[in-house]
LUMLUM-489408 format. One record per residue (C-alpha): x negated, y, z negated. Coordinates in steps of 0.5 Angstrom, whole numbers, padded with zeros to 4 digits, always signed. Example, Ala and Ser with C-alpha at 12.3 -4.5 7.8 and 13.67 -1.06 7.14 Angstrom:
-0025-0009-0016-0027-0002-0014
// end
This chain:
-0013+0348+0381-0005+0348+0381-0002+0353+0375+0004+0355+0373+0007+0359+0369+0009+0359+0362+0013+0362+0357+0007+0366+0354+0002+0367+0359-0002+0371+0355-0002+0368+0349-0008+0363+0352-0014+0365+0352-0019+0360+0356-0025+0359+0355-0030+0361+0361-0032+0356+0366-0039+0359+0366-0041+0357+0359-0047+0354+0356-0044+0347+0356-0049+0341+0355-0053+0340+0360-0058+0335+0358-0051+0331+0357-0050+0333+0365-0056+0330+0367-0055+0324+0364-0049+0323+0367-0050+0325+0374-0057+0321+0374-0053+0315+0372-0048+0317+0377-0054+0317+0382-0057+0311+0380-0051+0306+0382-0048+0311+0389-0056+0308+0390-0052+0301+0391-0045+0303+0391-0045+0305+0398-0039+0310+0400-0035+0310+0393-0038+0317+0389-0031+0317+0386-0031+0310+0384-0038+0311+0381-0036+0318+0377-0030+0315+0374-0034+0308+0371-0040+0313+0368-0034+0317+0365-0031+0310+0362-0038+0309+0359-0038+0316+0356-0032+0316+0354-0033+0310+0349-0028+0306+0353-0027+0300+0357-0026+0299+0365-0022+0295+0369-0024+0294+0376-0019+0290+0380-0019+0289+0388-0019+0284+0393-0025+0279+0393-0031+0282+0397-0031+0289+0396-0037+0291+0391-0033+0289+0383-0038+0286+0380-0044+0290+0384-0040+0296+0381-0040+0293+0374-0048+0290+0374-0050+0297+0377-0048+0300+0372-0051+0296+0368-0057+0296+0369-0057+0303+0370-0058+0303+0362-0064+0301+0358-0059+0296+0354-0057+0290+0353-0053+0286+0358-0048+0280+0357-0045+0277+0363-0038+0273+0363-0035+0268+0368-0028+0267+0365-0026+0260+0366-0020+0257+0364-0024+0253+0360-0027+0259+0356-0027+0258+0349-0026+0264+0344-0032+0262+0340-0037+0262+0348-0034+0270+0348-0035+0272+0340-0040+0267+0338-0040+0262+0332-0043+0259+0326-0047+0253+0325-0049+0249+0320-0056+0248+0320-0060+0242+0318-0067+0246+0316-0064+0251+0311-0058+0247+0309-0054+0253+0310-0049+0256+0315-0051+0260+0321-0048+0265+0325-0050+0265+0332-0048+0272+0336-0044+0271+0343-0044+0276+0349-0040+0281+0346-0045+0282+0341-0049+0286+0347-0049+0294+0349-0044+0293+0356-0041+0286+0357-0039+0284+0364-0033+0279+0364-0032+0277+0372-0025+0275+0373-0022+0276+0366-0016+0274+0369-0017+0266+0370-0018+0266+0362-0014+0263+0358-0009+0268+0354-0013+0265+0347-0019+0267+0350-0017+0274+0353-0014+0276+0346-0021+0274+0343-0024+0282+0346-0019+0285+0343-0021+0286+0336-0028+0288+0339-0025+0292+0344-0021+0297+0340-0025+0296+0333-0033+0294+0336-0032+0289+0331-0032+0282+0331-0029+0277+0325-0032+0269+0324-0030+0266+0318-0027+0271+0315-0034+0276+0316-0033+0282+0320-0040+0283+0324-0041+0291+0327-0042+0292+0335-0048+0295+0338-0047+0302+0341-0045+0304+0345-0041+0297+0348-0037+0297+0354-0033+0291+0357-0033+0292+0364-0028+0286+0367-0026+0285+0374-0020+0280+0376-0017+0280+0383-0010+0282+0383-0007+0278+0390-0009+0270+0387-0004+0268+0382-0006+0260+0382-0009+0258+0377-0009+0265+0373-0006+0268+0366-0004+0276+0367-0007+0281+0362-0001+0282+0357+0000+0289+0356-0004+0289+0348-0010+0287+0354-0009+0292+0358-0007+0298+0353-0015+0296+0351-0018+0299+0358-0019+0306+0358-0019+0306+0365-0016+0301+0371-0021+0303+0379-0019+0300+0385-0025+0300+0389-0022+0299+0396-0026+0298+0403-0030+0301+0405-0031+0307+0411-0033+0304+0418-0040+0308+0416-0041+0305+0409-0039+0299+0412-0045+0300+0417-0049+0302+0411-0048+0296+0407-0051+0291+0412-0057+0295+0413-0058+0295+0406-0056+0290+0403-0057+0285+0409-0064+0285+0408-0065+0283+0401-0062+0284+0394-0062+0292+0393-0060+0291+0386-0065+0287+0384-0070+0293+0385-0066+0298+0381-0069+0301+0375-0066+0304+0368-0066+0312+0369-0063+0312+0361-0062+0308+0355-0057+0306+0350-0060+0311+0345-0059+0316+0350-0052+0314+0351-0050+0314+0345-0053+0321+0342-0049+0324+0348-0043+0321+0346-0044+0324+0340-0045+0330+0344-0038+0329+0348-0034+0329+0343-0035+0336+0341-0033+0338+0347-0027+0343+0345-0021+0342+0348-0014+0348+0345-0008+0347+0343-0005+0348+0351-0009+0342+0353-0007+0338+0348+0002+0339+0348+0000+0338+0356-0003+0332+0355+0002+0329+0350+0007+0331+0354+0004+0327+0360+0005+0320+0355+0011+0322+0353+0015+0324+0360+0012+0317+0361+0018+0314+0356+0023+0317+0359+0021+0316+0367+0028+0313+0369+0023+0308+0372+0020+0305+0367+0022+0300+0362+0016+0301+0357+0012+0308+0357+0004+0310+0354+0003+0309+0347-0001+0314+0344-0007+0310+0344-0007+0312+0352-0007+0320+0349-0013+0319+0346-0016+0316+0351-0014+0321+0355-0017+0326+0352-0024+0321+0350-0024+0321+0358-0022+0329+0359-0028+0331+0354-0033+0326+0358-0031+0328+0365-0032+0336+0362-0039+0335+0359-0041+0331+0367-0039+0337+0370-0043+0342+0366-0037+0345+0361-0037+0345+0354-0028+0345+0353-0023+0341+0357-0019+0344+0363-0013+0342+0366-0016+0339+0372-0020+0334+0368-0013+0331+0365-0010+0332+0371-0016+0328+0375-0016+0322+0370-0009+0321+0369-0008+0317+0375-0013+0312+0373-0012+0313+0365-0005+0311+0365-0002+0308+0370-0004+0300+0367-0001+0302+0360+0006+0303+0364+0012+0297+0365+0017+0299+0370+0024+0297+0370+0025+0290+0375+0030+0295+0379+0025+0300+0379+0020+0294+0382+0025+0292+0387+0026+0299+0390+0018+0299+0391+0016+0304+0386+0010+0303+0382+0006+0306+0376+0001+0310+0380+0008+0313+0384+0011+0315+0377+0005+0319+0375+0004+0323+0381+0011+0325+0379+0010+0326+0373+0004+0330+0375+0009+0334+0380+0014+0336+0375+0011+0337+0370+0007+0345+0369+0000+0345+0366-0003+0351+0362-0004+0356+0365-0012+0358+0366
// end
């Protein structure tokens, strides 16, 4: 771990990376990381980081070219969990109410009805988000950020644990409507999945070549257990030096002189929901620097808007963070 040195290096006192943690949350964890690395060949990172998402109580944002395992990623993880499970194809035809649900008149009782949509489900896999309409798209946020949905006026509660996980292909444009910042601010995190190593590839066409292997995954947990583990996760401890260092990454995004609109602090907490989810999977009951410093690629970077002229030189979000990261001294352990 890199260290710095600070003003008073004595005055923190961390906590030994030895202690009792939480193992029973650790083992659910890596059996789900286990799970979808069964299908997801070669990507162990991108594995991690999903699975931290969902402990984290956040969404994810899955975005890569065609081909290259976004939504095997999403439906692995999903059937990785005993829970319910909504699949959405974003069309630009989609309606709000065919995402959120709408109330009926029903002739029998002579009464109004309400008929839940796909989000009412435990994980909500929405495929191609990005080919909605704006209308549509801003019918998730109430749900993402709240866990709740309002119809006519009556706010109905989300199951728990919930998580959105949605793909979108970031090089076709024609007939697609960018996530607007509000949208993308509600994702936790944004992977890019990449293409695989030439020994992953080999194995892919292996497995995968002679039938559906995702067919053939069975749940290793679920959503009960999910969600005693988070409540579990958000009593990791994270002190006073992890917390100045974790708002001081959001706030140096605000006056990056390439970046035209920084991380909010709803990026700060969801920093913070991923440090403590990242350090219950390793075994630890606090968080450490590392765990803020291995998430912020992936946690902020999407939140961010750069200068035009920033964009024209060929910068981007993730070279800002890792500058960022460069310059700026972290706890000393």
């Amino acid at each position: 771990m890199t260290t710095t040195d600070q003003t008073d290096p004595g005055s923190t006192a961390w906590p030994s990376s030895d202690g009792p943690g939480h193992p029973e949350v650790s083992a659910i964890l890596e059996s789900i990381v286990a799970n979808v690395s069964s299908v997801v060949a070669g990507k162990a990172d991108v594995v991690e980081l999903a699975v931290t998402a969902l402990f984290a109580e956040g969404h994810l944002l899955v975005e890569d070219v065609p081909g290259v395992g976004k939504t095997l990623l999403a439906k692995a993880l999903a059937r990785s969990v005993d829970c319910s499970v909504a699949r959405v194809q974003f069309t630009p035809d989609l309606l709000p109410s065919d995402v959120t649900g709408v109330t009926v008149y029903a002739p029998d009782t002579g009464t109004f009805e309400f008929r839940p949509g796909p989000v009412f489900a435990n994980i909500v896999l929405g495929d191609e988000i990005n080919r909605a309409g704006p209308k549509t798209q801003s019918a998730l946020l109430e749900s993402m950020e709240e866990r709740t949905v309002t119809i006519d006026g009556v706010t109905h509660e989300l199951a728990s644990p919930f998580m959105v996980i949605a793909t979108q292909n970031p090089i076709e444009l024609e007939g697609t409507y960018p996530l607007p910042e509000a949208q993308r601010d509600r994702f936790l995190m944004r992977v890019a999945i990449g293409y695989p190593h030439q020994d992953d590839e080999l194995e892919i066409l292996r497995t995968h070549g002679g039938g559906d292997r995702l067919a053939s995954l069975r749940p290793v947990t679920d959503a009960a257990a999910v969600a005693a583990a988070i409540r579990t996760i958000r009593t990791v401890t994270t002190t006073e030096p992890i917390e100045r260092y974790l708002i001081a990454l959001c706030r140096a995004t605000r006056s990056h002189p390439d970046v035209e609109l920084g991380a909010s602090p709803r990026a700060a907490l969801a920093l913070l929901r991923a440090s403590r989810a990242l350090a219950a999977r390793a075994g630890r009951d606090h968080v450490v620097p590392d765990d803020v410093k291995r998430l912020a690629p992936h946690v902020l970077p999407h939140r961010l808007i750069l200068r035009p002229e920033a964009e024209l030189a060929g910068h981007d979000a993730n070279s800002v963070i890792e500058d960022i990261l460069d310059g700026l001294p972290a706890p000393t352990e």
